[in-house]
C-alpha positions in Angstrom: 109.2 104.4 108.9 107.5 101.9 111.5 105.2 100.9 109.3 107.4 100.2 106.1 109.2 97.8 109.0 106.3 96.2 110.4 104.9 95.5 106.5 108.5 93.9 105.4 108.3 91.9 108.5 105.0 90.7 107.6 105.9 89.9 104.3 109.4 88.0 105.1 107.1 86.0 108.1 104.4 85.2 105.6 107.1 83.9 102.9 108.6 81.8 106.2 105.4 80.0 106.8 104.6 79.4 103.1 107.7 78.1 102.8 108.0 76.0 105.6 104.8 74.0 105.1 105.8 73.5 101.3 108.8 71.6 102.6 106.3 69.6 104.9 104.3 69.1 102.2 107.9 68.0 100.1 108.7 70.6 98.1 112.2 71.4 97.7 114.8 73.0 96.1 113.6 75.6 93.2 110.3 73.9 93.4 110.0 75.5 97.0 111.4 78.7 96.2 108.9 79.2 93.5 105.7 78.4 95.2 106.7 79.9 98.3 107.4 83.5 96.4 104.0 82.9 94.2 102.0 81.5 97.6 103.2 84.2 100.4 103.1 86.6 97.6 98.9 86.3 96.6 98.4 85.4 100.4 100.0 88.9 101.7 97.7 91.0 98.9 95.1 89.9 100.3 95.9 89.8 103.9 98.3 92.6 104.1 96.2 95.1 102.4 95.4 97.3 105.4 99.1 97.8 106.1 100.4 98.1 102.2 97.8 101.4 102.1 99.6 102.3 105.7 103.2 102.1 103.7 102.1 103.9 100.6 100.2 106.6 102.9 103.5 107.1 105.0 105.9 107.1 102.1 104.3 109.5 100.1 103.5 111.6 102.9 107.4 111.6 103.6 108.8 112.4 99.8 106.2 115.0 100.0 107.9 116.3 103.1 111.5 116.0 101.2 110.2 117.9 98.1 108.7 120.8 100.5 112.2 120.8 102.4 114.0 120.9 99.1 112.0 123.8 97.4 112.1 125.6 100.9 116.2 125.7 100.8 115.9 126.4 97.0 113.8 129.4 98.0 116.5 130.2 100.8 119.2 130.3 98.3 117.6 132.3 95.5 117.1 135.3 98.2 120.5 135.2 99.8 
């Protein structure tokens, strides 16, 4: 779960930046919304790589877990 926090964190800082030097640069408004979403959002697939295979290792390791758990009690309940 760490590392689903420390990617979103990434990603909102990355957006941050992006945006904030837009509106240096004078973007504003929708304008800046736009490019900040398009900018942050090529910038972090290319830097954020490493950590998006972290995520997607950790998440599907954990619904894994929940499915095992779930068939486990299912098992449980069809011998009682």
């Amino acid at each position: 779960m760490r590392t689903v926090l420390i990617y979103s964190l990434s990603r909102l800082a990355l957006f941050a930046a992006t945006a904030g030097v837009l509106f240096l640069v004078g973007a504003r408004g929708f304008l800046l919304l736009a490019l900040a979403i398009l900018i942050s959002g090529v910038v972090s697939f290319v830097l954020l790589s490493r950590q998006r295979d972290a995520v997607s290792s950790s998440v599907t390791e954990r619904a894994s877990r929940i499915q095992r758990n779930l068939a486990e009690g299912a098992a449980r309940e069809d011998t009682d």
